[in-house]
mmCIF file of the C-alpha atoms, coordinates in Angstrom:
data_MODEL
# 
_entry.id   MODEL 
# 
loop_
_atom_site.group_PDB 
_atom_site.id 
_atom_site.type_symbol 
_atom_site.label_atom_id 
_atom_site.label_alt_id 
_atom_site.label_comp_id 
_atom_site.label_asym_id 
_atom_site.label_entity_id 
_atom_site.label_seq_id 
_atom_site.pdbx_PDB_ins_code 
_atom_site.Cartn_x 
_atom_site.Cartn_y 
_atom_site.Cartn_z 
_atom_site.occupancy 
_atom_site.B_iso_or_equiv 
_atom_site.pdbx_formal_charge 
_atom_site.auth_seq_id 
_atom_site.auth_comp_id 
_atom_site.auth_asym_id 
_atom_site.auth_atom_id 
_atom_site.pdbx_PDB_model_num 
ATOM 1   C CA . UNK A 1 1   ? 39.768  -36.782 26.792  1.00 0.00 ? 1   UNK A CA 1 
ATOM 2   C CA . UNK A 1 2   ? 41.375  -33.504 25.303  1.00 0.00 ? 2   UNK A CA 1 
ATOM 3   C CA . UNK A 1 3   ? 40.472  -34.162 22.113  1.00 0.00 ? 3   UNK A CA 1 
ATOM 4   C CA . UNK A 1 4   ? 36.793  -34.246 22.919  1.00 0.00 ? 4   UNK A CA 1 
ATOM 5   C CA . UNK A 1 5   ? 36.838  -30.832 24.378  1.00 0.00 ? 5   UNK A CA 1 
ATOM 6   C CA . UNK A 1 6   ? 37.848  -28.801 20.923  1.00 0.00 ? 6   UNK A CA 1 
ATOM 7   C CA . UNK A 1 7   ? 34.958  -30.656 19.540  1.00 0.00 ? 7   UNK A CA 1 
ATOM 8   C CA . UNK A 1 8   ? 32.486  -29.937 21.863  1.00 0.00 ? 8   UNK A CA 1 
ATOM 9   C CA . UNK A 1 9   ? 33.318  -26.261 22.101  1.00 0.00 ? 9   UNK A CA 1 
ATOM 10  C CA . UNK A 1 10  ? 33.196  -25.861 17.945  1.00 0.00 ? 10  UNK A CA 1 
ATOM 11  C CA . UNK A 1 11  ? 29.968  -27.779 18.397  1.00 0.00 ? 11  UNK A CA 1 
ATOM 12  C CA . UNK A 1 12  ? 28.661  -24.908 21.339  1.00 0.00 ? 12  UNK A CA 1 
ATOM 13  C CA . UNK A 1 13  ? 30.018  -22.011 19.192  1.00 0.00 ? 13  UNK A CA 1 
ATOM 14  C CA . UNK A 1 14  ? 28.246  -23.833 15.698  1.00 0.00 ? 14  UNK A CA 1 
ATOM 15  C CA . UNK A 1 15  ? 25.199  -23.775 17.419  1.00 0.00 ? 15  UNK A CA 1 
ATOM 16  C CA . UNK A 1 16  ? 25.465  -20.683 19.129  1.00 0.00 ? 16  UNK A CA 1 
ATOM 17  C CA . UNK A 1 17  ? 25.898  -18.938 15.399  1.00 0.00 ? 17  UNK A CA 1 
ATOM 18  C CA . UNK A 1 18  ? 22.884  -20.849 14.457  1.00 0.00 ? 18  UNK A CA 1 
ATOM 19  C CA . UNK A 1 19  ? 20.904  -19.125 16.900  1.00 0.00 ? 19  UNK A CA 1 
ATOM 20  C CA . UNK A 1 20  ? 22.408  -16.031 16.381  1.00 0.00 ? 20  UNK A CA 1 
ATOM 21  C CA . UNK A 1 21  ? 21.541  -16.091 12.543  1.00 0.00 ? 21  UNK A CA 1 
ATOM 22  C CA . UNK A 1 22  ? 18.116  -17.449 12.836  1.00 0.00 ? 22  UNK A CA 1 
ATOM 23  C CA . UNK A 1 23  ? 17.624  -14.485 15.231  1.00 0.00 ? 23  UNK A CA 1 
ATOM 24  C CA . UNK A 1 24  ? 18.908  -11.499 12.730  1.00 0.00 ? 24  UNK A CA 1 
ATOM 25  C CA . UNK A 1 25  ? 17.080  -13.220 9.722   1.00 0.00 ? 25  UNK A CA 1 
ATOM 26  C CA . UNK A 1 26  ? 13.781  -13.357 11.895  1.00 0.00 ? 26  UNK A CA 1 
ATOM 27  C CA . UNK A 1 27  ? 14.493  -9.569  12.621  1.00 0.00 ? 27  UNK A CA 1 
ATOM 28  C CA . UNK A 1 28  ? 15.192  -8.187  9.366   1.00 0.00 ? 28  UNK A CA 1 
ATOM 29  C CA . UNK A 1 29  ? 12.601  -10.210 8.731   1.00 0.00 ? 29  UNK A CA 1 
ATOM 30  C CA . UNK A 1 30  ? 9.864   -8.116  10.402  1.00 0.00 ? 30  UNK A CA 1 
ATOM 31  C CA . UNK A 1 31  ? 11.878  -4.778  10.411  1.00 0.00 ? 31  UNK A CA 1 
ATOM 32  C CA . UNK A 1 32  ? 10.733  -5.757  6.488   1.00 0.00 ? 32  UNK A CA 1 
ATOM 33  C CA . UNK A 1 33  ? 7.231   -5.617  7.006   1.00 0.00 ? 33  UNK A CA 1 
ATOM 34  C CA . UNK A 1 34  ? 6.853   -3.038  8.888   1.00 0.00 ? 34  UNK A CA 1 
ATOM 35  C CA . UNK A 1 35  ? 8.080   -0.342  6.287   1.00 0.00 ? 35  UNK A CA 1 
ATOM 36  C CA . UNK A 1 36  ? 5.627   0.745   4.523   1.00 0.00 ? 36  UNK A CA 1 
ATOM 37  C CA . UNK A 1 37  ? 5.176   0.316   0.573   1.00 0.00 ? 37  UNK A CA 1 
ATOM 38  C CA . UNK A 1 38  ? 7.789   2.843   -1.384  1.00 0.00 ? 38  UNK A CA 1 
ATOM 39  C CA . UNK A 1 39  ? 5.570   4.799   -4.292  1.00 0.00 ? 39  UNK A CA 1 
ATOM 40  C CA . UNK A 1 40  ? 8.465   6.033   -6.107  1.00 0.00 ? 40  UNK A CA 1 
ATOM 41  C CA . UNK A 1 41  ? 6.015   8.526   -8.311  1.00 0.00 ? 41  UNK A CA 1 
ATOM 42  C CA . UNK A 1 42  ? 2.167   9.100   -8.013  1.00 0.00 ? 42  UNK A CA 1 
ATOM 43  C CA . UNK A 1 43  ? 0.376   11.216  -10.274 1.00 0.00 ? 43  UNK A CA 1 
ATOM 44  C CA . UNK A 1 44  ? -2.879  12.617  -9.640  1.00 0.00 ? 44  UNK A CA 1 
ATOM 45  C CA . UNK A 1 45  ? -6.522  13.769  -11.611 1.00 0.00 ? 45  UNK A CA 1 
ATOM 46  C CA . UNK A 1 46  ? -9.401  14.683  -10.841 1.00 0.00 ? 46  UNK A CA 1 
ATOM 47  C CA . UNK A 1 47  ? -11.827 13.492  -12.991 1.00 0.00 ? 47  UNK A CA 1 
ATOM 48  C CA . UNK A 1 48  ? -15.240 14.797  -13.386 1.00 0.00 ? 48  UNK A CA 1 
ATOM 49  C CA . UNK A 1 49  ? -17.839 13.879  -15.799 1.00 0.00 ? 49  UNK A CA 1 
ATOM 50  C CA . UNK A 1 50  ? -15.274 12.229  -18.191 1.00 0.00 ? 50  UNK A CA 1 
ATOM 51  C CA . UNK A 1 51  ? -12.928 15.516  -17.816 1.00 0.00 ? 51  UNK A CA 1 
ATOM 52  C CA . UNK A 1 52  ? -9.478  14.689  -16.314 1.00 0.00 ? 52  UNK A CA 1 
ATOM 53  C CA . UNK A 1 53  ? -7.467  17.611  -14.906 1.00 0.00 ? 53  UNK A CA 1 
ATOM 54  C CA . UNK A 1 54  ? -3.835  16.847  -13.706 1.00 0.00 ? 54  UNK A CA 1 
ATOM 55  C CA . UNK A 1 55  ? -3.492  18.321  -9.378  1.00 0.00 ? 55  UNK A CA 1 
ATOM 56  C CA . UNK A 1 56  ? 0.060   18.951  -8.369  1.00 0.00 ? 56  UNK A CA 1 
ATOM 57  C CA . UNK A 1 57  ? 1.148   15.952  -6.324  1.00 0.00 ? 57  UNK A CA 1 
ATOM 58  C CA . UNK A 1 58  ? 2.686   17.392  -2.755  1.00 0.00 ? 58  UNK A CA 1 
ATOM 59  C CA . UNK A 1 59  ? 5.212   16.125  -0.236  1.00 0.00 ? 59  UNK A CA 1 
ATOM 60  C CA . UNK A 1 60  ? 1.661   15.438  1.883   1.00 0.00 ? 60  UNK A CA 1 
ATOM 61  C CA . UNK A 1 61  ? -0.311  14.010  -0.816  1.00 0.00 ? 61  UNK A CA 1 
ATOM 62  C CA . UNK A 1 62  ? 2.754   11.715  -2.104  1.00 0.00 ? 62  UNK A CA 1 
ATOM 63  C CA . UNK A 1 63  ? 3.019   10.467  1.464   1.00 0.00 ? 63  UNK A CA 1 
ATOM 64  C CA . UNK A 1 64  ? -0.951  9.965   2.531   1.00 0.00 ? 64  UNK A CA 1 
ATOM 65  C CA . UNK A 1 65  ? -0.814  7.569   -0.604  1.00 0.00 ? 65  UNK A CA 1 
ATOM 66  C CA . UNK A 1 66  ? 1.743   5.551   0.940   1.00 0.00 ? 66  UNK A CA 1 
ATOM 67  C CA . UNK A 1 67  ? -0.541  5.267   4.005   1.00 0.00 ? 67  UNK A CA 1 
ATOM 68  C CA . UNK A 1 68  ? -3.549  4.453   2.873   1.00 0.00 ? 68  UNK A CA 1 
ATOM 69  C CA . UNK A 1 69  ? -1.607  1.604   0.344   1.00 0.00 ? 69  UNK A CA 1 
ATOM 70  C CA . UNK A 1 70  ? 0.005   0.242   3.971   1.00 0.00 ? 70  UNK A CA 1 
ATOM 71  C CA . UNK A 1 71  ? -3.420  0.354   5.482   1.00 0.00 ? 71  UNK A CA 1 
ATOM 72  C CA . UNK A 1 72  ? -5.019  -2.356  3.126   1.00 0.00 ? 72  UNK A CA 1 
ATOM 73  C CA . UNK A 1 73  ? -6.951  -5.085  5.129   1.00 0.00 ? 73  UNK A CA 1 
ATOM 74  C CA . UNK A 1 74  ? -9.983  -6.678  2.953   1.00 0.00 ? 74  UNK A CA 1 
ATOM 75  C CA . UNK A 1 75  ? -11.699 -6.305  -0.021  1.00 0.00 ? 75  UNK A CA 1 
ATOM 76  C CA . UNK A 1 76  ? -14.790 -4.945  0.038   1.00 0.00 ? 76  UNK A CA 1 
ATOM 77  C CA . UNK A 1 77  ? -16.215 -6.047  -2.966  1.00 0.00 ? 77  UNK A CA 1 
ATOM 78  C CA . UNK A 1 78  ? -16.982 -7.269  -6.193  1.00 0.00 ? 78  UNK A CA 1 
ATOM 79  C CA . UNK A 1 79  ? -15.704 -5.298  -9.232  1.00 0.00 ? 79  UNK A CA 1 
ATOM 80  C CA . UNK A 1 80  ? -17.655 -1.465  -9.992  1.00 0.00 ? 80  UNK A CA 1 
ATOM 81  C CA . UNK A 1 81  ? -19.230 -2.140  -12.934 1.00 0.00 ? 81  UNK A CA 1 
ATOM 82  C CA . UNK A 1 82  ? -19.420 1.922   -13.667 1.00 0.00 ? 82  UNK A CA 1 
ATOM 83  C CA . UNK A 1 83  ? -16.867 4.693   -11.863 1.00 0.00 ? 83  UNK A CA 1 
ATOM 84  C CA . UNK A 1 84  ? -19.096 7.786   -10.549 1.00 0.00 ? 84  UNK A CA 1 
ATOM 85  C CA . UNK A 1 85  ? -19.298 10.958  -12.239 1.00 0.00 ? 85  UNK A CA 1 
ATOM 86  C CA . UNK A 1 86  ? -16.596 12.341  -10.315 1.00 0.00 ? 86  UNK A CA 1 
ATOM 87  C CA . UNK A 1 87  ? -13.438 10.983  -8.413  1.00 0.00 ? 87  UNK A CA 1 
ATOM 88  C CA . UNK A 1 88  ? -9.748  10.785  -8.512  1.00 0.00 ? 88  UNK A CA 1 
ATOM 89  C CA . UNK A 1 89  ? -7.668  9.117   -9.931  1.00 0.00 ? 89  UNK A CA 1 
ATOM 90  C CA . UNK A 1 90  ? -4.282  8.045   -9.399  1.00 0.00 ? 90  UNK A CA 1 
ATOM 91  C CA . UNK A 1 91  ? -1.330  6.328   -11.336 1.00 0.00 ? 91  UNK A CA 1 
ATOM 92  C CA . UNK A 1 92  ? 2.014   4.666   -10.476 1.00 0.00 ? 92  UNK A CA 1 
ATOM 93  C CA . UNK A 1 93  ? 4.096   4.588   -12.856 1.00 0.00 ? 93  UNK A CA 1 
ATOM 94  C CA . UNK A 1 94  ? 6.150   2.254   -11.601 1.00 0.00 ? 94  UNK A CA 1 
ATOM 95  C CA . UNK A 1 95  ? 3.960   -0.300  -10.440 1.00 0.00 ? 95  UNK A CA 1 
ATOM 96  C CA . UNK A 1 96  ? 3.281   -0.874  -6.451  1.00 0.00 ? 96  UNK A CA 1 
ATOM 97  C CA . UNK A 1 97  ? 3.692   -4.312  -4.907  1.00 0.00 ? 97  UNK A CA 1 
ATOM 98  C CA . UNK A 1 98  ? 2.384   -4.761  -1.379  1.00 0.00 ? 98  UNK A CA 1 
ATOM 99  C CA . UNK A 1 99  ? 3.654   -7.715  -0.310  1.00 0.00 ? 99  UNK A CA 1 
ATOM 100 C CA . UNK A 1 100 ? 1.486   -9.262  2.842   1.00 0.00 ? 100 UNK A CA 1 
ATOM 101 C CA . UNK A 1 101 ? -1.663  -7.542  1.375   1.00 0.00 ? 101 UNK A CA 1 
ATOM 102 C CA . UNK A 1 102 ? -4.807  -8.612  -0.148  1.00 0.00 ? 102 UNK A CA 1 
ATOM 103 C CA . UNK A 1 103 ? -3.923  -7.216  -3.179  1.00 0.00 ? 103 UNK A CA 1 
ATOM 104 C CA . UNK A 1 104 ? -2.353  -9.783  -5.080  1.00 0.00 ? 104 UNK A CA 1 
ATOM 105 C CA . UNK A 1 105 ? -0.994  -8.368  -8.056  1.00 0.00 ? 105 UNK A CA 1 
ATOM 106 C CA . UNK A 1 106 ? 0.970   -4.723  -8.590  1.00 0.00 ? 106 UNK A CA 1 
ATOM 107 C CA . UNK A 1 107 ? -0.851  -2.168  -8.762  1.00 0.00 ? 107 UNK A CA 1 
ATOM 108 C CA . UNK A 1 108 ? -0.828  0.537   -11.548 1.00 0.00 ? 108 UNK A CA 1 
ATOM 109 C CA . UNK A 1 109 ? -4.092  2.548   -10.672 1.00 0.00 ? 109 UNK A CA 1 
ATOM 110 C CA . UNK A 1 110 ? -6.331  3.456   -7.716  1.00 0.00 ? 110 UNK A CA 1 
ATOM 111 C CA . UNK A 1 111 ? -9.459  5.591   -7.260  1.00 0.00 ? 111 UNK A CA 1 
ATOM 112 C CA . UNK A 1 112 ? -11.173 7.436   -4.805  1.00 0.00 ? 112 UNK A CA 1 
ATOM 113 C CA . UNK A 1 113 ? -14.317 8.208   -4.662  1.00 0.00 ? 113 UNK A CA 1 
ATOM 114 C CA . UNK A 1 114 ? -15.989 11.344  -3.194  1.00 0.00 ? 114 UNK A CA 1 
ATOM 115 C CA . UNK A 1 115 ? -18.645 10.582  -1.126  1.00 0.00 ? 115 UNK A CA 1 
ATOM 116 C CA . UNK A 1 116 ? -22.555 11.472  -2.891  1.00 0.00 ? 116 UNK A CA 1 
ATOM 117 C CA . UNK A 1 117 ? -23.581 12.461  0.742   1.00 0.00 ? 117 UNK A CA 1 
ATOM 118 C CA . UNK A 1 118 ? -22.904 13.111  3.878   1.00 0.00 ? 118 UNK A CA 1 
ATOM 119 C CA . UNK A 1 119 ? -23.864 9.850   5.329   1.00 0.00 ? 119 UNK A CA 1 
ATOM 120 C CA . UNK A 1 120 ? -21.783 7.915   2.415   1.00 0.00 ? 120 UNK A CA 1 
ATOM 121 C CA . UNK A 1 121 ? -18.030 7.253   2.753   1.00 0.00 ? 121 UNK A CA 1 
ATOM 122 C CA . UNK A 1 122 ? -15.355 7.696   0.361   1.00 0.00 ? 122 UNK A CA 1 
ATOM 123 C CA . UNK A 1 123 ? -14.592 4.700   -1.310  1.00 0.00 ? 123 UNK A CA 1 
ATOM 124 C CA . UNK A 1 124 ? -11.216 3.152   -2.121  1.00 0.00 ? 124 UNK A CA 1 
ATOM 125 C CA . UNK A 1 125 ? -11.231 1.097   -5.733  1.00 0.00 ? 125 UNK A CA 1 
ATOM 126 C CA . UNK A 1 126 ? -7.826  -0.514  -7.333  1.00 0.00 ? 126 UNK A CA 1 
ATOM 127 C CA . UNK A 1 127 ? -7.546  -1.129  -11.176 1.00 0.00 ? 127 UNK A CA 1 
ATOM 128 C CA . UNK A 1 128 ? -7.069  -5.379  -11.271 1.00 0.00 ? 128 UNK A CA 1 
ATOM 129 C CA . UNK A 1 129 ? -4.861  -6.770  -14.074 1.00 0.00 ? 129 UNK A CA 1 
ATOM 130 C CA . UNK A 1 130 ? -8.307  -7.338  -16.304 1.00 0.00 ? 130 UNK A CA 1 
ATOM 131 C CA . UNK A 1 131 ? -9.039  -3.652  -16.030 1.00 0.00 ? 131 UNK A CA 1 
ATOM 132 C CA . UNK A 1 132 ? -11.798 -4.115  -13.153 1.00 0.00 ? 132 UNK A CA 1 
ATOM 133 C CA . UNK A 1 133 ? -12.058 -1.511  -10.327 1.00 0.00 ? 133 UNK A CA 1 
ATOM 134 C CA . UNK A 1 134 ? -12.382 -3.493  -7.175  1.00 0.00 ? 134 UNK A CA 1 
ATOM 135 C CA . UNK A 1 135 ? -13.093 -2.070  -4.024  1.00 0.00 ? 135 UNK A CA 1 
ATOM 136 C CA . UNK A 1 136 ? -10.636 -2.777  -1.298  1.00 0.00 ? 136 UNK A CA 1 
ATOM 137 C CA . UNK A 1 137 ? -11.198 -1.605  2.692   1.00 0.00 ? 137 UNK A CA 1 
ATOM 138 C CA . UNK A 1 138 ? -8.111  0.500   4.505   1.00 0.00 ? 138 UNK A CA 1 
ATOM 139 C CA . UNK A 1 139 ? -7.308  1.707   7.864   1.00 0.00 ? 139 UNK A CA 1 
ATOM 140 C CA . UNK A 1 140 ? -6.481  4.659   6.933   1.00 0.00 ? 140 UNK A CA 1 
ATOM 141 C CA . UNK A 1 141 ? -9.431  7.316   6.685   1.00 0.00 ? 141 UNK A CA 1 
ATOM 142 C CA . UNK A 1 142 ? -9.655  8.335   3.024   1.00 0.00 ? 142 UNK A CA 1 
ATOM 143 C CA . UNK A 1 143 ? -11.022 11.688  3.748   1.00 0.00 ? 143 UNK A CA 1 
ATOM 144 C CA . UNK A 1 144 ? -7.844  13.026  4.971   1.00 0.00 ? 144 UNK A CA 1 
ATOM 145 C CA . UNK A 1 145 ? -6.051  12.176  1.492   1.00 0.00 ? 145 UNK A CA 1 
ATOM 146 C CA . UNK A 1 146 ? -9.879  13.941  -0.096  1.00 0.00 ? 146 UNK A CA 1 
ATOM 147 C CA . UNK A 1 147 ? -9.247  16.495  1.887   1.00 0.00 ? 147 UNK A CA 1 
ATOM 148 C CA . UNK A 1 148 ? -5.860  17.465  1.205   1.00 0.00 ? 148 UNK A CA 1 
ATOM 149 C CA . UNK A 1 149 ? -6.762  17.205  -2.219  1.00 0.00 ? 149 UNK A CA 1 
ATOM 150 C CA . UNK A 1 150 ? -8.857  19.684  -1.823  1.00 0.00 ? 150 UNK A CA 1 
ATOM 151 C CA . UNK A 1 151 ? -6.446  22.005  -0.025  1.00 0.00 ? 151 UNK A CA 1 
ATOM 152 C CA . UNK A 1 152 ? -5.039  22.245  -3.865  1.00 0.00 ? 152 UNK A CA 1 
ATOM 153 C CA . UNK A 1 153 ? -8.086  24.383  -4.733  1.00 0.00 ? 153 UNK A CA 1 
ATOM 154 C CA . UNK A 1 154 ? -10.062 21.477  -5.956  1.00 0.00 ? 154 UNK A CA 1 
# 
Protein backbone atom coordinates (compact mmCIF):
# COMPACT_ATOMS: atom_id res chain seq x y z
CA UNK A 1 0.00 0.00 0.00
CA UNK A 2 2.96 2.58 0.35
CA UNK A 3 4.07 2.17 -2.82
CA UNK A 4 0.81 3.27 -4.35
CA UNK A 5 0.84 6.52 -2.56
CA UNK A 6 4.23 8.07 -4.34
CA UNK A 7 2.44 7.19 -7.46
CA UNK A 8 -0.64 8.69 -6.94
CA UNK A 9 0.79 11.92 -5.61
CA UNK A 10 3.34 12.26 -8.90
CA UNK A 11 0.16 11.47 -10.77
CA UNK A 12 -1.87 14.66 -8.70
CA UNK A 13 1.21 16.94 -9.08
CA UNK A 14 1.55 15.70 -13.21
CA UNK A 15 -1.76 16.75 -13.62
CA UNK A 16 -1.81 19.63 -11.57
CA UNK A 17 1.25 21.08 -13.95
CA UNK A 18 -0.92 20.20 -16.80
CA UNK A 19 -3.45 22.50 -15.72
CA UNK A 20 -1.20 24.96 -14.70
CA UNK A 21 0.49 25.10 -18.25
CA UNK A 22 -2.60 24.89 -20.27
CA UNK A 23 -3.67 27.91 -18.13
CA UNK A 24 -0.40 30.29 -18.83
CA UNK A 25 -0.37 29.17 -22.58
CA UNK A 26 -4.20 30.12 -22.82
CA UNK A 27 -3.13 33.51 -21.15
CA UNK A 28 -0.26 34.54 -23.07
CA UNK A 29 -2.33 33.42 -25.45
CA UNK A 30 -4.85 36.30 -25.36
CA UNK A 31 -2.48 38.84 -23.58
CA UNK A 32 -1.19 38.19 -27.53
CA UNK A 33 -4.09 39.44 -29.14
CA UNK A 34 -4.85 42.04 -27.42
CA UNK A 35 -1.64 44.16 -28.27
CA UNK A 36 -2.11 45.93 -30.91
CA UNK A 37 -0.15 45.59 -34.38
CA UNK A 38 3.66 47.13 -33.94
CA UNK A 39 4.29 49.63 -37.19
CA UNK A 40 7.89 49.85 -36.71
CA UNK A 41 8.05 52.95 -39.44
CA UNK A 42 5.14 54.71 -41.36
CA UNK A 43 5.74 57.24 -43.82
CA UNK A 44 3.29 59.60 -44.97
CA UNK A 45 2.07 61.81 -48.46
CA UNK A 46 -0.31 63.60 -49.38
CA UNK A 47 -1.12 63.19 -52.71
CA UNK A 48 -3.09 65.49 -54.79
CA UNK A 49 -3.79 65.39 -58.38
CA UNK A 50 -0.84 62.97 -59.06
CA UNK A 51 1.54 65.36 -56.81
CA UNK A 52 2.98 63.52 -53.75
CA UNK A 53 4.38 65.69 -50.94
CA UNK A 54 6.16 63.84 -47.99
CA UNK A 55 4.15 65.22 -44.11
CA UNK A 56 6.35 64.71 -41.12
CA UNK A 57 5.13 61.57 -39.40
CA UNK A 58 4.47 62.52 -35.42
CA UNK A 59 4.49 60.57 -32.18
CA UNK A 60 0.36 61.07 -32.70
CA UNK A 61 0.17 60.29 -36.24
CA UNK A 62 2.65 57.12 -35.88
CA UNK A 63 0.34 55.92 -33.12
CA UNK A 64 -3.41 56.71 -34.69
CA UNK A 65 -2.01 54.34 -37.52
CA UNK A 66 -1.57 51.65 -35.16
CA UNK A 67 -5.23 52.15 -34.13
CA UNK A 68 -6.99 52.31 -36.93
CA UNK A 69 -4.74 48.94 -38.30
CA UNK A 70 -6.11 47.21 -34.73
CA UNK A 71 -9.56 48.43 -35.52
CA UNK A 72 -10.02 46.31 -38.80
CA UNK A 73 -13.40 44.37 -38.84
CA UNK A 74 -14.74 43.77 -42.62
CA UNK A 75 -14.11 44.61 -45.91
CA UNK A 76 -16.10 46.87 -47.43
CA UNK A 77 -15.61 46.22 -50.83
CA UNK A 78 -14.53 45.24 -54.05
CA UNK A 79 -11.20 46.65 -55.36
CA UNK A 80 -11.20 50.89 -56.42
CA UNK A 81 -10.75 50.69 -59.79
CA UNK A 82 -9.39 54.59 -59.75
CA UNK A 83 -7.86 56.45 -56.34
CA UNK A 84 -9.53 60.11 -56.05
CA UNK A 85 -7.82 63.15 -56.94
CA UNK A 86 -6.62 63.65 -53.59
CA UNK A 87 -5.78 61.40 -50.48
CA UNK A 88 -3.01 60.05 -48.43
CA UNK A 89 -1.02 57.79 -48.63
CA UNK A 90 0.90 55.71 -46.42
CA UNK A 91 3.85 53.12 -46.53
CA UNK A 92 5.38 50.50 -44.19
CA UNK A 93 8.38 49.73 -44.86
CA UNK A 94 8.54 46.89 -43.09
CA UNK A 95 5.52 45.18 -43.91
CA UNK A 96 2.43 44.92 -41.25
CA UNK A 97 0.89 41.56 -40.40
CA UNK A 98 -2.36 41.62 -38.46
CA UNK A 99 -2.83 38.43 -37.40
CA UNK A 100 -6.78 37.71 -36.45
CA UNK A 101 -7.79 40.30 -39.15
CA UNK A 102 -9.48 40.25 -42.38
CA UNK A 103 -6.61 41.24 -44.01
CA UNK A 104 -4.94 38.27 -45.05
CA UNK A 105 -1.73 39.13 -46.36
CA UNK A 106 1.01 41.96 -44.98
CA UNK A 107 0.42 44.95 -45.73
CA UNK A 108 2.84 47.46 -47.44
CA UNK A 109 0.39 50.41 -48.30
CA UNK A 110 -2.85 52.04 -47.11
CA UNK A 111 -4.91 55.05 -48.20
CA UNK A 112 -7.22 57.39 -46.93
CA UNK A 113 -9.45 59.12 -48.52
CA UNK A 114 -10.78 62.65 -47.78
CA UNK A 115 -14.23 62.80 -47.84
CA UNK A 116 -15.84 64.84 -51.36
CA UNK A 117 -18.57 66.17 -48.92
CA UNK A 118 -19.81 66.64 -45.92
CA UNK A 119 -22.27 63.87 -45.92
CA UNK A 120 -19.43 61.32 -47.35
CA UNK A 121 -17.01 59.52 -45.00
CA UNK A 122 -13.43 59.05 -45.25
CA UNK A 123 -12.62 55.94 -46.66
CA UNK A 124 -10.00 53.39 -45.60
CA UNK A 125 -8.34 51.38 -48.83
CA UNK A 126 -5.24 48.75 -48.39
CA UNK A 127 -2.84 48.00 -51.37
CA UNK A 128 -3.53 43.82 -51.93
CA UNK A 129 -0.52 41.75 -53.10
CA UNK A 130 -1.88 42.25 -56.98
CA UNK A 131 -1.64 45.98 -56.54
CA UNK A 132 -5.58 46.47 -55.96
CA UNK A 133 -6.83 49.07 -53.41
CA UNK A 134 -9.51 47.36 -51.46
CA UNK A 135 -11.60 48.99 -49.13
CA UNK A 136 -11.62 47.60 -45.67
CA UNK A 137 -14.17 48.96 -42.63
CA UNK A 138 -12.43 50.02 -39.01
CA UNK A 139 -13.57 50.98 -35.67
CA UNK A 140 -11.62 53.50 -35.40
CA UNK A 141 -12.98 56.95 -36.85
CA UNK A 142 -10.64 57.92 -39.69
CA UNK A 143 -11.23 61.54 -39.32
CA UNK A 144 -9.26 61.84 -36.26
CA UNK A 145 -6.01 60.40 -38.11
CA UNK A 146 -7.44 63.25 -41.29
CA UNK A 147 -7.51 65.51 -38.90
CA UNK A 148 -4.31 65.35 -37.28
CA UNK A 149 -2.96 65.32 -40.56
CA UNK A 150 -4.12 68.34 -41.03
CA UNK A 151 -2.82 69.82 -37.79
CA UNK A 152 0.64 69.53 -39.96
CA UNK A 153 -0.55 72.50 -42.05
CA UNK A 154 -2.03 70.34 -44.69
Amino acid sequence: MSGSCPSRFRHRIFVCSLILLAALLGFWGNAAAEVPPKVSKVEVYRVRSGHVRPVPVTRLIHTEVERVLEGIQQMAGTSVPQMPAEYFLFRFPAPVVLPDSPVGYPIREMAITKPRSAWDPPRLLIRNVQKHWVEYRTDRPLTVLLDQLKEQGL
